[in-house]
Structures are given as C-alpha cells and as structure tokens.
C-alpha positions, 0 to 999 in steps of 0.5 A: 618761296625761298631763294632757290626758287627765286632762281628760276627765271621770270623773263618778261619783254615789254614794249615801251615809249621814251617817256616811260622808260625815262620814268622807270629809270627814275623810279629805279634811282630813286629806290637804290639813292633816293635821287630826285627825278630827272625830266630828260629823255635820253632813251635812244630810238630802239634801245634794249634796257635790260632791268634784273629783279630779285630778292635780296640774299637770304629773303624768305616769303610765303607769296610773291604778294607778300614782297616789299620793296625791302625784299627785293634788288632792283638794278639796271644791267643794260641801259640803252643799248643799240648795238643791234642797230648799228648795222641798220640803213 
C-alpha cells in the first residue's frame, strides 16, 4: 500500500459513551504531546467527534498490520460538536 492508496477513504462510525471518548482524547494528546491524561468528562450529550488517521507523507508499508504508531497522523478535526442539536426541544 503506498499514499495514493491510502487516499482512498475508510469511514467508520462508532457509537460511544462519555467516558470512552474522553479516553480516546487522552490517548490522542498523549500520542501528539505526551500530555498526562485528564480524568474530565467534558463530552456533551450527542456531540460528533470526528477523528482523521492517516499515514505520514511519504510512508510506504506492505500491510495495514505492518503500521506503528511512526507511520500514521492522528488528529481530532471536530471535537465536540452539537450544532445538530441546537434546534432539538
């Protein structure tokens, strides 16, 4: 697999409580600053977290299962979003 190939979007939607996604915030700071895990729930009720990963400009591998953490960019571009539910009663 090389970059153009990893151009061709993987979308996957996943479903998740509060504590979860604060913990996957933390795993994400942790990758991109080595920031010490907060234990603070500020997830909103019904908030889209969006999460991109990709590989890193140039990265070439032969299998998704020969990917380190070195390969890839992980960042948040939607955190905590409930703009679709601002009209909701």
């Amino acid at each position: 697999m090389n970059d153009e190939a990893a151009l061709k979007v993987i979308k996957i939607l996943g479903i998740a409580h509060g504590g979860y996604i604060m913990e996957t915030h933390n795993v994400i700071d942790y990758i991109q600053s080595k920031k010490e895990p907060v234990v603070n729930n500020v997830a909103k009720n019904c908030s889209i977290h969006k999460i991109q990963i990709k590989l890193k400009p140039g990265t070439i591998v032969d299998s998704p299962l020969n990917l380190n953490l070195n390969d890839i960019l992980i960042e948040c571009v939607d955190r905590n979003n409930d703009e679709h539910c601002k009209d909701v009663k």
